[in-house]
Backbone as XML, in Angstrom:
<?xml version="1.0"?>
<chain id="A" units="angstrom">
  <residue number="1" name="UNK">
    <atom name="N" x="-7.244" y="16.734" z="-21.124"/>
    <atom name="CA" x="-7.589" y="16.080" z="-19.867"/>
    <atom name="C" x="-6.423" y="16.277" z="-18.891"/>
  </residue>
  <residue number="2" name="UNK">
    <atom name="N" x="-6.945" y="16.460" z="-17.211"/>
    <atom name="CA" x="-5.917" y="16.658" z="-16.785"/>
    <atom name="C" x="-5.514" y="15.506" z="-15.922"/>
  </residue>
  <residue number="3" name="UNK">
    <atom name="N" x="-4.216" y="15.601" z="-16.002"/>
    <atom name="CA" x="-3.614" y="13.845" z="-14.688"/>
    <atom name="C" x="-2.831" y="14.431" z="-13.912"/>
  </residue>
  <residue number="4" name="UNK">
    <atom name="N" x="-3.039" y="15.584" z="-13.375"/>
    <atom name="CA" x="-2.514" y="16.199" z="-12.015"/>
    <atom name="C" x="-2.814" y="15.452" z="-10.991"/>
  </residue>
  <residue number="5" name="UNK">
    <atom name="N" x="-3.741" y="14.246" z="-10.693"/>
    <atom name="CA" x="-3.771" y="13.423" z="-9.686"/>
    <atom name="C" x="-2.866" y="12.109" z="-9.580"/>
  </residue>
  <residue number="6" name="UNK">
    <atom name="N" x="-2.708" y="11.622" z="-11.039"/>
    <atom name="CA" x="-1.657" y="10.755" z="-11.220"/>
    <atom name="C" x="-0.359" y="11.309" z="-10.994"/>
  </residue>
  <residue number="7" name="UNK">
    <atom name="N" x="0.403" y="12.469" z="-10.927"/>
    <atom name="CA" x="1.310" y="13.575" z="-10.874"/>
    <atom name="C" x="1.325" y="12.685" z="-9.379"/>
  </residue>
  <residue number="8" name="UNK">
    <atom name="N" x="0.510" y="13.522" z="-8.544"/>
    <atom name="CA" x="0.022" y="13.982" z="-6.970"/>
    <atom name="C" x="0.474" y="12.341" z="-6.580"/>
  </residue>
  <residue number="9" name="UNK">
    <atom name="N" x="-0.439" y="11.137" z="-6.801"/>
    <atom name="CA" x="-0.042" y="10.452" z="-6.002"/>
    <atom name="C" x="1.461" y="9.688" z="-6.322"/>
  </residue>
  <residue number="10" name="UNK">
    <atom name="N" x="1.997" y="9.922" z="-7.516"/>
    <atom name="CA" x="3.409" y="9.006" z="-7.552"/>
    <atom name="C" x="4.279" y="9.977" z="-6.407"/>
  </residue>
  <residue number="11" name="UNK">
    <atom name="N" x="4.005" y="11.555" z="-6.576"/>
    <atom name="CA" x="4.732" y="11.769" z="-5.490"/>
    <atom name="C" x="4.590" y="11.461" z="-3.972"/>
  </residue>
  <residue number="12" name="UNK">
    <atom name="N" x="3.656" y="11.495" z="-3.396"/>
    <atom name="CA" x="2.814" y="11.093" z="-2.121"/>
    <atom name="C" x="3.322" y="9.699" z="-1.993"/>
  </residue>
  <residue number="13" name="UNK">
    <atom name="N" x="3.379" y="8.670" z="-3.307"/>
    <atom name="CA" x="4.215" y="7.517" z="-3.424"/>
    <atom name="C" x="5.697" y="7.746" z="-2.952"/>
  </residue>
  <residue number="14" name="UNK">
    <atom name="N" x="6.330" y="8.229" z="-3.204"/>
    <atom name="CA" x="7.504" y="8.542" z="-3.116"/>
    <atom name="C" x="8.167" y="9.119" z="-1.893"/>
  </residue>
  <residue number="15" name="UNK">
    <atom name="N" x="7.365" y="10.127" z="-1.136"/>
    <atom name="CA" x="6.955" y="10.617" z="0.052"/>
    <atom name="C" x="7.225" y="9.445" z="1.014"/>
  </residue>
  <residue number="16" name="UNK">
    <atom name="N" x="6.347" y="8.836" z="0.593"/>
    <atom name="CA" x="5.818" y="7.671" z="1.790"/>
    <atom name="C" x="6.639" y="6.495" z="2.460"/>
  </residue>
  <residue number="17" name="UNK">
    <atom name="N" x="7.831" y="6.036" z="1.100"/>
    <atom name="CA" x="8.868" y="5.462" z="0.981"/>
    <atom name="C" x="9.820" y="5.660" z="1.754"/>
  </residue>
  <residue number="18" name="UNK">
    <atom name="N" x="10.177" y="7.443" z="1.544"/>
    <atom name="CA" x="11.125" y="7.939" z="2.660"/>
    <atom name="C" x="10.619" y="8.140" z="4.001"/>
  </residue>
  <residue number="19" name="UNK">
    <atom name="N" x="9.177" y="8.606" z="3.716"/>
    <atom name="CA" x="8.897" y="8.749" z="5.345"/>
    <atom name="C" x="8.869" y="7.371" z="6.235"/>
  </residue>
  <residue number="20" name="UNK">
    <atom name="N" x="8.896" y="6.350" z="5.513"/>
    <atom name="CA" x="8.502" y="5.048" z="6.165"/>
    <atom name="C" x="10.278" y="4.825" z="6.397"/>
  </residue>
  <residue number="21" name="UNK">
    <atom name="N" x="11.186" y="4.757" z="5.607"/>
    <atom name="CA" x="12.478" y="4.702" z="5.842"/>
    <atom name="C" x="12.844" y="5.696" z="7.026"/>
  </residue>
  <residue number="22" name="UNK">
    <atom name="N" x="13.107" y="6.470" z="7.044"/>
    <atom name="CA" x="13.444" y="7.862" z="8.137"/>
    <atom name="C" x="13.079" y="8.484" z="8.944"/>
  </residue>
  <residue number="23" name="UNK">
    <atom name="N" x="11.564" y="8.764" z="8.933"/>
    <atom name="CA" x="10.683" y="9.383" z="9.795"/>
    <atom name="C" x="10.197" y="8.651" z="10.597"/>
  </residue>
  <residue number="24" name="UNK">
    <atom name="N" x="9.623" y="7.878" z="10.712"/>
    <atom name="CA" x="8.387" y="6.679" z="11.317"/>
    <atom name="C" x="9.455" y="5.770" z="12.336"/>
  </residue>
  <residue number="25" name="UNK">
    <atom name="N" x="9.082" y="6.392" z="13.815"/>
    <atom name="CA" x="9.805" y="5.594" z="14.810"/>
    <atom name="C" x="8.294" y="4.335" z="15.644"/>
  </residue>
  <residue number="26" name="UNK">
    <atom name="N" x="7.636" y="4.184" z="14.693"/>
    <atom name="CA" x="6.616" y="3.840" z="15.859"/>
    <atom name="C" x="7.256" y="2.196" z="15.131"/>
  </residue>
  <residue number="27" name="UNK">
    <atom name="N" x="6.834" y="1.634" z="16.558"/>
    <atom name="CA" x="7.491" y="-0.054" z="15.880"/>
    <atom name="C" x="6.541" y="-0.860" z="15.239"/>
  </residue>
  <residue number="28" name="UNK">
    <atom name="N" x="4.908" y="-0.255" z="15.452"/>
    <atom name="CA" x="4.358" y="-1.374" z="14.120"/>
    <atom name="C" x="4.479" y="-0.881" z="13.243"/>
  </residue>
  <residue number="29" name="UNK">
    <atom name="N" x="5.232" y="0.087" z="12.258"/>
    <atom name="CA" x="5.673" y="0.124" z="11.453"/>
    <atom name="C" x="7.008" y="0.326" z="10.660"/>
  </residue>
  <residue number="30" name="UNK">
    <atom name="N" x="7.927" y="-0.500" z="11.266"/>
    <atom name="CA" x="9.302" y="-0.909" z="11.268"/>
    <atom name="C" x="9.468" y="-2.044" z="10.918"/>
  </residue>
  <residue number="31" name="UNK">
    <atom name="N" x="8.430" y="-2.908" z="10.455"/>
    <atom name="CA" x="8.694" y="-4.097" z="9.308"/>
    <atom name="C" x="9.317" y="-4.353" z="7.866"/>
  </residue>
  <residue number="32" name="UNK">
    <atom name="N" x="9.079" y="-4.595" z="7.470"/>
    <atom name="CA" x="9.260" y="-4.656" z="5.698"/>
    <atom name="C" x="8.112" y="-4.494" z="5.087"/>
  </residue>
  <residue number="33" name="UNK">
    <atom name="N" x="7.999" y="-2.952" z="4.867"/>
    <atom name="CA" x="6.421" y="-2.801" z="4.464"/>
    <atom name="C" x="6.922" y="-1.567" z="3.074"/>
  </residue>
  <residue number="34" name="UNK">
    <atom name="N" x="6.139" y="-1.549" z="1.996"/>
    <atom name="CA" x="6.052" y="-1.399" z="1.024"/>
    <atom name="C" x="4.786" y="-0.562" z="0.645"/>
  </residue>
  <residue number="35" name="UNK">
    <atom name="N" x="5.029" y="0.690" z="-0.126"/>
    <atom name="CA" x="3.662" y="1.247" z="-0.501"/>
    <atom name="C" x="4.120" y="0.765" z="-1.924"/>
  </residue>
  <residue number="36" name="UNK">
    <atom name="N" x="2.970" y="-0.177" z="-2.087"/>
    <atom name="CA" x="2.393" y="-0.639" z="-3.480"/>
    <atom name="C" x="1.720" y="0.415" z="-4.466"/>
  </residue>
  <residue number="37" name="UNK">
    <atom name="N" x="0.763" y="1.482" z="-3.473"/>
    <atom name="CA" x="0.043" y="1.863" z="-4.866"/>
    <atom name="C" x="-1.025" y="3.070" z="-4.221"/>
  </residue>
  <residue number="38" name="UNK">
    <atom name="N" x="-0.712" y="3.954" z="-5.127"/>
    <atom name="CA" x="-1.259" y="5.264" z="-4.130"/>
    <atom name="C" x="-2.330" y="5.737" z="-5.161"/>
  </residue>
  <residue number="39" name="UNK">
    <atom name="N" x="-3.637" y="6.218" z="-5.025"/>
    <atom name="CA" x="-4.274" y="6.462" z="-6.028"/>
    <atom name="C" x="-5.094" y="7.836" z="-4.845"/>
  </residue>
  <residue number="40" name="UNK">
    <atom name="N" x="-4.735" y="9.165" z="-5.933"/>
    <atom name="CA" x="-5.693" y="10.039" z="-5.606"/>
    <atom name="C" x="-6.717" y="10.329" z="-6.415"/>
  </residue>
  <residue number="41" name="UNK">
    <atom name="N" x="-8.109" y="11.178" z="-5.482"/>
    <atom name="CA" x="-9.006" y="11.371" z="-6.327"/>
    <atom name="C" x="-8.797" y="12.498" z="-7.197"/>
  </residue>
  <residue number="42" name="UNK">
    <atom name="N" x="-9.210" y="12.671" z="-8.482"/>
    <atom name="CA" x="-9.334" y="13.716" z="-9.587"/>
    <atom name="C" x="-9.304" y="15.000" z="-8.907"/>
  </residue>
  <residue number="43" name="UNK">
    <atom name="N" x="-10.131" y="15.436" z="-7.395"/>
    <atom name="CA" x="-10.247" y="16.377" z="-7.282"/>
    <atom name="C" x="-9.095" y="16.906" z="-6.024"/>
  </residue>
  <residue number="44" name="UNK">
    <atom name="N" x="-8.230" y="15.622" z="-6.162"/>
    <atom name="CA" x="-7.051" y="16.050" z="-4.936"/>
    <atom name="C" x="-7.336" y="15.912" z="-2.907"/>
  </residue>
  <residue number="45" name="UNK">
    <atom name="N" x="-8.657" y="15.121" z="-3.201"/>
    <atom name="CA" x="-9.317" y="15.346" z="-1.437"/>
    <atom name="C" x="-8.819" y="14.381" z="-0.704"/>
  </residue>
  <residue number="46" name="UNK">
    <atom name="N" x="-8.820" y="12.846" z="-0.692"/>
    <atom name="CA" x="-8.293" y="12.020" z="-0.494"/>
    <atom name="C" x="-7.305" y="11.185" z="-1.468"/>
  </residue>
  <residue number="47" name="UNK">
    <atom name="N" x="-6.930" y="10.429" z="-0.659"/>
    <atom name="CA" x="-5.846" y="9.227" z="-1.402"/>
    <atom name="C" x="-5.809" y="8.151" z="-0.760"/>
  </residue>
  <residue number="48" name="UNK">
    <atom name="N" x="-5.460" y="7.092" z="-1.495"/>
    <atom name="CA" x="-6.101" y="5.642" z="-0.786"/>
    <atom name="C" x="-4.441" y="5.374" z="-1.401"/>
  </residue>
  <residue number="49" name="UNK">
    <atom name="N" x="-4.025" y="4.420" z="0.019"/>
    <atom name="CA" x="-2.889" y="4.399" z="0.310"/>
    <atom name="C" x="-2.828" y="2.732" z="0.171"/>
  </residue>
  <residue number="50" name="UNK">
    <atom name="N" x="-2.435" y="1.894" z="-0.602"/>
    <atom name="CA" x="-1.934" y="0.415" z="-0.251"/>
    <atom name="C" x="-0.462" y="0.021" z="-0.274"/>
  </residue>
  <residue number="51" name="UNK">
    <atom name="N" x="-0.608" y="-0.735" z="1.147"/>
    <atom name="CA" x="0.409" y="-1.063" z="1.157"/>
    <atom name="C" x="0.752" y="-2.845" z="1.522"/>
  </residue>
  <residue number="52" name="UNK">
    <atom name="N" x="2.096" y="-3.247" z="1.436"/>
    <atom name="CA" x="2.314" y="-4.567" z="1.584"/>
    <atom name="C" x="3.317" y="-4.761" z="2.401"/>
  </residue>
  <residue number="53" name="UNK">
    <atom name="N" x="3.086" y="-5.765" z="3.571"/>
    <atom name="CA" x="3.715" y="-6.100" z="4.390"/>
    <atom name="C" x="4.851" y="-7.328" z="4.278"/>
  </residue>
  <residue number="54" name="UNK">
    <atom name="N" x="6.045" y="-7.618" z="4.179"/>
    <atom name="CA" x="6.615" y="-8.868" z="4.132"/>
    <atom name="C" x="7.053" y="-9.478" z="5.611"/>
  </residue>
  <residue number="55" name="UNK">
    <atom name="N" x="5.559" y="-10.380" z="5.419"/>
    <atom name="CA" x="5.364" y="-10.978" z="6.912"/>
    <atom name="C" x="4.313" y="-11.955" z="7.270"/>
  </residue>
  <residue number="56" name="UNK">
    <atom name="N" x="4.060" y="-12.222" z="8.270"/>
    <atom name="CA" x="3.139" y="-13.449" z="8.893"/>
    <atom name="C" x="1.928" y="-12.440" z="9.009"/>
  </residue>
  <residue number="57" name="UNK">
    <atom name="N" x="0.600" y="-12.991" z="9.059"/>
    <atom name="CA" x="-0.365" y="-12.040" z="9.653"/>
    <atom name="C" x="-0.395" y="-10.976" z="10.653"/>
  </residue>
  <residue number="58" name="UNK">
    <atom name="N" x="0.683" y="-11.048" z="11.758"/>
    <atom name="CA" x="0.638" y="-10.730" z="12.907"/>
    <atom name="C" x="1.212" y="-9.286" z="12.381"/>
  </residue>
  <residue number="59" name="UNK">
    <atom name="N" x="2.335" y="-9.520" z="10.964"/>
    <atom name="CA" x="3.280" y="-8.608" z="11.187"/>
    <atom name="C" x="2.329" y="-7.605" z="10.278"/>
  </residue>
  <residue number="60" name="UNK">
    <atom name="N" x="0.841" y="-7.763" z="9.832"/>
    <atom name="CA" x="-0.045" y="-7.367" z="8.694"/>
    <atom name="C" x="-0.509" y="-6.645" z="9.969"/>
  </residue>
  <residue number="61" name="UNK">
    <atom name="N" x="-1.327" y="-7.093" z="11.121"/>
    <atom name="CA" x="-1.849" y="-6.878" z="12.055"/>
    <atom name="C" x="-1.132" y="-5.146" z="12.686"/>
  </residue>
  <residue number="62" name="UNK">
    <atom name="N" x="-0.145" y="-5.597" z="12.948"/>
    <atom name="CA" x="0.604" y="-4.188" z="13.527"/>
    <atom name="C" x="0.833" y="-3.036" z="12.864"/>
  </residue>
  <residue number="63" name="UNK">
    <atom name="N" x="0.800" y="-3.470" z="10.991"/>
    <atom name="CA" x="0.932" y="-2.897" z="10.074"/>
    <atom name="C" x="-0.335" y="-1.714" z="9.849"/>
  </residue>
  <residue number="64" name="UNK">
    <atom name="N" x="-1.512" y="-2.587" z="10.532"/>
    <atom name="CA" x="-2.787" y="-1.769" z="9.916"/>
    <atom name="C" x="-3.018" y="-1.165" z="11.477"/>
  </residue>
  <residue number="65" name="UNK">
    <atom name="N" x="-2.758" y="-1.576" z="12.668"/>
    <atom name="CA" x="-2.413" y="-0.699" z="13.983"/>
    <atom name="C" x="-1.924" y="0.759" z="13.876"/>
  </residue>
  <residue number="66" name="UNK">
    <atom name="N" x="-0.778" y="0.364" z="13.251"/>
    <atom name="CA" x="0.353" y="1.355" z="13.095"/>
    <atom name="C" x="-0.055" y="2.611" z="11.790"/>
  </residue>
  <residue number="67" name="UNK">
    <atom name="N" x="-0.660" y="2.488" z="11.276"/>
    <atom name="CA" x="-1.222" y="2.988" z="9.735"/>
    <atom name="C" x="-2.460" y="3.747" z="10.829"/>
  </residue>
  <residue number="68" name="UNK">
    <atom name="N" x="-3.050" y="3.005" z="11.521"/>
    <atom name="CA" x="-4.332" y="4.163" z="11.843"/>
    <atom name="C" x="-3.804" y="4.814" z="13.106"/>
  </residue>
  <residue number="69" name="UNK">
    <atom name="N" x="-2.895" y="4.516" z="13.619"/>
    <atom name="CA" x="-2.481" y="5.515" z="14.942"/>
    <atom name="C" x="-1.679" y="6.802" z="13.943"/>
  </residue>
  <residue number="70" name="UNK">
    <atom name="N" x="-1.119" y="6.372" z="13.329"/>
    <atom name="CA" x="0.135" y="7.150" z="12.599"/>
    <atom name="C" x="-0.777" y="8.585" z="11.463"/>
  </residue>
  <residue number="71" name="UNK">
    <atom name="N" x="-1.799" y="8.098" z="11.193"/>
    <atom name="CA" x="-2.592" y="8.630" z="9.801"/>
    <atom name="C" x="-2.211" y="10.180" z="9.780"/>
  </residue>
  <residue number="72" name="UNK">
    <atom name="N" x="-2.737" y="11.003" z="11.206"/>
    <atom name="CA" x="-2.254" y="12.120" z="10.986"/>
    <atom name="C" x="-0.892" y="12.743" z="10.774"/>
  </residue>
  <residue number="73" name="UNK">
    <atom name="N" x="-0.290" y="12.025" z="11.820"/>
    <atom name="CA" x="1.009" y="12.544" z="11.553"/>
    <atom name="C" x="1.832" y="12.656" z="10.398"/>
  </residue>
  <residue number="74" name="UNK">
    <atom name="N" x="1.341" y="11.209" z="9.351"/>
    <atom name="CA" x="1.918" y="10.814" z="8.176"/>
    <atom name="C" x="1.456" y="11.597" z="7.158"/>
  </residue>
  <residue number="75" name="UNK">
    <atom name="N" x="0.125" y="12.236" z="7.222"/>
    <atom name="CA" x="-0.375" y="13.125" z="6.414"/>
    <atom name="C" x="0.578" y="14.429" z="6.624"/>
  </residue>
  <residue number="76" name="UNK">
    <atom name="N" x="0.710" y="14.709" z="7.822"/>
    <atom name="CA" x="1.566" y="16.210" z="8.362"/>
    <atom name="C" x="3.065" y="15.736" z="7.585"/>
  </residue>
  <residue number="77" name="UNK">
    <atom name="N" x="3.826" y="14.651" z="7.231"/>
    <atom name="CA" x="5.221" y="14.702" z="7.352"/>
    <atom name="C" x="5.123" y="14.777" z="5.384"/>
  </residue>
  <residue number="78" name="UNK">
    <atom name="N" x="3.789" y="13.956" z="5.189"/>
    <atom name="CA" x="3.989" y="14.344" z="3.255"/>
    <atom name="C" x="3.524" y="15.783" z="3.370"/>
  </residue>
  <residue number="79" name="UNK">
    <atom name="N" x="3.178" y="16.171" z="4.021"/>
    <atom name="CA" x="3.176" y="18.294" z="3.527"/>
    <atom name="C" x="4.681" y="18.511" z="3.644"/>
  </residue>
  <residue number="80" name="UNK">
    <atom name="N" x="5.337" y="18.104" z="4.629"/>
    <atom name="CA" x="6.841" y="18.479" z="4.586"/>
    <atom name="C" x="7.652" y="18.337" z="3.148"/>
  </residue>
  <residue number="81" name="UNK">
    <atom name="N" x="6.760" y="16.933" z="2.707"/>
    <atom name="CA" x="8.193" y="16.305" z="1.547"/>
    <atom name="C" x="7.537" y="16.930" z="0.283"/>
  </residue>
  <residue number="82" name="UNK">
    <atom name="N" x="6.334" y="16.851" z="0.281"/>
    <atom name="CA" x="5.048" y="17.489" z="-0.933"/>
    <atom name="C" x="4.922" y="18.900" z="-0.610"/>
  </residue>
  <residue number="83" name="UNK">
    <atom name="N" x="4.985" y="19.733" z="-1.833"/>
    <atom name="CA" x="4.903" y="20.797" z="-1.770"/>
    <atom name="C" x="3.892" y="21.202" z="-2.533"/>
  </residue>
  <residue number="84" name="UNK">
    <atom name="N" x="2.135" y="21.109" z="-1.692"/>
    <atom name="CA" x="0.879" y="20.984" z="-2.530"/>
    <atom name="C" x="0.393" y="22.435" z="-1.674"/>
  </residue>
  <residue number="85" name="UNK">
    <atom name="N" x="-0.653" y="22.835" z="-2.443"/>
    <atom name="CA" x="-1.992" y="23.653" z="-1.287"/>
    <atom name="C" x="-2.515" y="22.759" z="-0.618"/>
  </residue>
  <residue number="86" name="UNK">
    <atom name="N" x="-2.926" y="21.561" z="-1.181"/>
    <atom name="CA" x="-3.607" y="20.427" z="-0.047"/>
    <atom name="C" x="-3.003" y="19.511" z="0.286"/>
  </residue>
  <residue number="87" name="UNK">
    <atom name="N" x="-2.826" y="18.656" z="1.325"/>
    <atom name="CA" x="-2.397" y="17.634" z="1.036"/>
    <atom name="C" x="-3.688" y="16.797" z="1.717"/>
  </residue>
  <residue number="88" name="UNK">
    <atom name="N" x="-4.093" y="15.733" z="0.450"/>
    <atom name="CA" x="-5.284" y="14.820" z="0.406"/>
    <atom name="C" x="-5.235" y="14.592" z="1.861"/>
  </residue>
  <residue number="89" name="UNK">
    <atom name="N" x="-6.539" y="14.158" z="1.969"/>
    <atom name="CA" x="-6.667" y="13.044" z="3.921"/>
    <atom name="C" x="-6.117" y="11.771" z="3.314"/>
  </residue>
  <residue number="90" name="UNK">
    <atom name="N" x="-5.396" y="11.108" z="3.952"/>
    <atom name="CA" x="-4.625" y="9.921" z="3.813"/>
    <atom name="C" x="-5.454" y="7.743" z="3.903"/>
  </residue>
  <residue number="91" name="UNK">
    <atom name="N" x="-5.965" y="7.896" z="3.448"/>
    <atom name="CA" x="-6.561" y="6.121" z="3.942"/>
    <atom name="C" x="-5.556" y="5.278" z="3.402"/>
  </residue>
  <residue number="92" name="UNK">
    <atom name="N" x="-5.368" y="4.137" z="4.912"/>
    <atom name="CA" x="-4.459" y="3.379" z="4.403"/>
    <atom name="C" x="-5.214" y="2.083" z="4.181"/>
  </residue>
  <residue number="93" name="UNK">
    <atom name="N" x="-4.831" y="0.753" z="3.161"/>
    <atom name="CA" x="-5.319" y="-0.489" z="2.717"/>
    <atom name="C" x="-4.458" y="-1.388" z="2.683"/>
  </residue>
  <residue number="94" name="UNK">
    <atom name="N" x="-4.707" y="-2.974" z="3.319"/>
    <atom name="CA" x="-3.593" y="-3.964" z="2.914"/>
    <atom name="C" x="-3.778" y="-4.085" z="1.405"/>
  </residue>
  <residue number="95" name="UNK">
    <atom name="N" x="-2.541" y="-4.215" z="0.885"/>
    <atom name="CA" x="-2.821" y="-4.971" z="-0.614"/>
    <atom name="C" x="-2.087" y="-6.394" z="-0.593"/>
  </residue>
  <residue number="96" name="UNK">
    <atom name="N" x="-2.943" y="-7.521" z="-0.615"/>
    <atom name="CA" x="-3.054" y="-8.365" z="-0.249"/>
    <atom name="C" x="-3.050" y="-9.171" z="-1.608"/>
  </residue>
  <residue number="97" name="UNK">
    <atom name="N" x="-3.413" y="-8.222" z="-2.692"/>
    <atom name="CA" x="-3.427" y="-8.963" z="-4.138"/>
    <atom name="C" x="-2.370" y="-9.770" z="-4.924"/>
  </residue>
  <residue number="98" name="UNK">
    <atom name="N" x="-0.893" y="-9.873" z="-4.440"/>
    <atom name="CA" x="-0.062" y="-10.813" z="-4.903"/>
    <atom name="C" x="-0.606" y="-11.883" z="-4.056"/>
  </residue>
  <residue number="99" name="UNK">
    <atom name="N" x="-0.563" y="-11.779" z="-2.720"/>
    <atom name="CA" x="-1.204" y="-13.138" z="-2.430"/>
    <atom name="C" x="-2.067" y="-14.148" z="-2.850"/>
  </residue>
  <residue number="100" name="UNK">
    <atom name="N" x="-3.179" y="-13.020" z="-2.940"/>
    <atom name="CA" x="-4.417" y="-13.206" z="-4.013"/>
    <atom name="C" x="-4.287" y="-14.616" z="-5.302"/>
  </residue>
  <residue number="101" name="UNK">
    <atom name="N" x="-3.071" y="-13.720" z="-6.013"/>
    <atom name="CA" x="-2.870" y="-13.822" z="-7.240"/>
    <atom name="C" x="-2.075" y="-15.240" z="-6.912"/>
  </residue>
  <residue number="102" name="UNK">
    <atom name="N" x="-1.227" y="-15.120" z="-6.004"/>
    <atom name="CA" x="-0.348" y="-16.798" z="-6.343"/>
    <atom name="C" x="-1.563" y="-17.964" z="-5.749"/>
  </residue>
  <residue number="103" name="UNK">
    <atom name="N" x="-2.634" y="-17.742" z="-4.631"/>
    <atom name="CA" x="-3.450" y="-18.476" z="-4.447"/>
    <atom name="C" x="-4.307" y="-18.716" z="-5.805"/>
  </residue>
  <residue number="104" name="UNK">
    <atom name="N" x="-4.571" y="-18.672" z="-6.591"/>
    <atom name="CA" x="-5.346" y="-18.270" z="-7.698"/>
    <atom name="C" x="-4.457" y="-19.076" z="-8.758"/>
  </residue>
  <residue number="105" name="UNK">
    <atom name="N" x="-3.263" y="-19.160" z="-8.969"/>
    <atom name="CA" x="-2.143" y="-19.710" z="-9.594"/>
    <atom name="C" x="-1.961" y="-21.067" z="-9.109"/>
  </residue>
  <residue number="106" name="UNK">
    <atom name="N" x="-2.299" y="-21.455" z="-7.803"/>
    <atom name="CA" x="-1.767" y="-22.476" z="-7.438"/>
    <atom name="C" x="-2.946" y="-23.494" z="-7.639"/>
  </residue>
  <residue number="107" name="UNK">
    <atom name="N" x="-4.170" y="-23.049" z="-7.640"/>
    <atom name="CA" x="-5.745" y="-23.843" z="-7.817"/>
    <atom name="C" x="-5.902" y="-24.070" z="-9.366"/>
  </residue>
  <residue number="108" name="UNK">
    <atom name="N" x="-5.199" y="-23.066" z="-10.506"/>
    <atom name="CA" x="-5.053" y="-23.479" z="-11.617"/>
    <atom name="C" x="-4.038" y="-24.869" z="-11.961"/>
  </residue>
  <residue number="109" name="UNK">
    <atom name="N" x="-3.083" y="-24.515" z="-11.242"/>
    <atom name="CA" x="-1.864" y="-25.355" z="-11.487"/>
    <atom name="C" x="-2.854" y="-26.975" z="-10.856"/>
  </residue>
  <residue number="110" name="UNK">
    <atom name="N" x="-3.379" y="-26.846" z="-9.999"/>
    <atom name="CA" x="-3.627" y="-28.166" z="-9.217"/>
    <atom name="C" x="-4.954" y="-28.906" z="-9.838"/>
  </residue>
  <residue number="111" name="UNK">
    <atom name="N" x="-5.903" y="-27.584" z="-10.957"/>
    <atom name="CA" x="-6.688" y="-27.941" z="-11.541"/>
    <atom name="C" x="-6.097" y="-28.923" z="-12.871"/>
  </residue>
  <residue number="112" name="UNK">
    <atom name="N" x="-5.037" y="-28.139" z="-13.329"/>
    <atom name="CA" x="-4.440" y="-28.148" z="-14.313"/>
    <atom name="C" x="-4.043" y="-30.041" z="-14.087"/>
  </residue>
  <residue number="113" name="UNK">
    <atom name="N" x="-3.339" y="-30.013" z="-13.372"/>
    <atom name="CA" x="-2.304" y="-31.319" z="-12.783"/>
    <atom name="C" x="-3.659" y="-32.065" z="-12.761"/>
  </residue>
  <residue number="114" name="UNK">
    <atom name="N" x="-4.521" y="-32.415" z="-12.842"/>
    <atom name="CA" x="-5.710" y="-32.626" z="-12.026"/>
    <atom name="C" x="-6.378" y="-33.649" z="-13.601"/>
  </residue>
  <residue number="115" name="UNK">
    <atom name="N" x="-6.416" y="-32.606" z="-14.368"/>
    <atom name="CA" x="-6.445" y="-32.619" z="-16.188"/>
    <atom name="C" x="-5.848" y="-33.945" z="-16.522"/>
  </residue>
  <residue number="116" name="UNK">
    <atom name="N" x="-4.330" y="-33.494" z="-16.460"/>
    <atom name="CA" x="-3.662" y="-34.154" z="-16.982"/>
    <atom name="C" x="-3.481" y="-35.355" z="-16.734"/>
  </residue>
  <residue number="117" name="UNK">
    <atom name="N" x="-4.009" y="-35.742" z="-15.006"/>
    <atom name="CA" x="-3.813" y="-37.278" z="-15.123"/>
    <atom name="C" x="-5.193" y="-37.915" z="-15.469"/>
  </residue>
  <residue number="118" name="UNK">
    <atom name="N" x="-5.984" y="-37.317" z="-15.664"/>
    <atom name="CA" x="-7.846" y="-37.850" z="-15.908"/>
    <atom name="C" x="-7.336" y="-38.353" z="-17.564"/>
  </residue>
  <residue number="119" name="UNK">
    <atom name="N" x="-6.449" y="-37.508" z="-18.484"/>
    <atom name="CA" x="-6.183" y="-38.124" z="-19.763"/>
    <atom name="C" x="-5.237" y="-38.842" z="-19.860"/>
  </residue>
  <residue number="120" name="UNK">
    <atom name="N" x="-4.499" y="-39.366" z="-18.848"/>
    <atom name="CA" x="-3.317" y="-40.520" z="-18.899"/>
    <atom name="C" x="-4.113" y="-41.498" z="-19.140"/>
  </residue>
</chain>
């Protein structure tokens, strides 16, 4: 079996890191933003890009502004750092799932707390 796509996106991961550090002068994306998690398809065409913002909504807001003005260019600067025949079309996604996850943590905990005084 082949995982030339798992290959493809840790680098495109990696890519993205520096290009977001060095390359990328546009200011909605000059936050504290993070690519979480890059997944290409098997056949190398696209890649679905998530990323995480450390910020208020607003700073999520500029984040996903900045991600669709930027798309081409950011695709053009991973051909620079990636050295593919293709380089996938790029989609970017909030990943929003730690959030997710501590909201989800905190309704257990309050369920939980909730328990414990019904058996006092």
């Amino acid at each position: 079996m082949h995982y030339r796509h798992l290959r493809v996106a840790e680098l495109i991961k990696e890519a993205l890191g520096l290009i977001l550090l060095e390359d990328i002068r546009d200011p909605d994306l000059q936050g504290l933003i993070t690519i979480s998690e890059v997944e290409v398809t098997p056949d190398l065409k696209r890649a679905r890009v998530y990323y995480r913002v450390h910020g208020e909504d607003e700073e999520w807001a500029r984040a996903e502004r900045g991600f669709k003005r930027a798309r081409k260019y950011i695709r053009h600067l991973i051909g620079e750092h990636v050295f593919l025949k293709y380089i996938p079309e790029i989609d970017f996604f909030p990943d929003r799932r730690p959030e997710d996850l501590e909201k989800f943590e905190k309704v257990f905990r309050d369920l939980s707390y909730g328990k414990d005084q019904e058996d006092s």
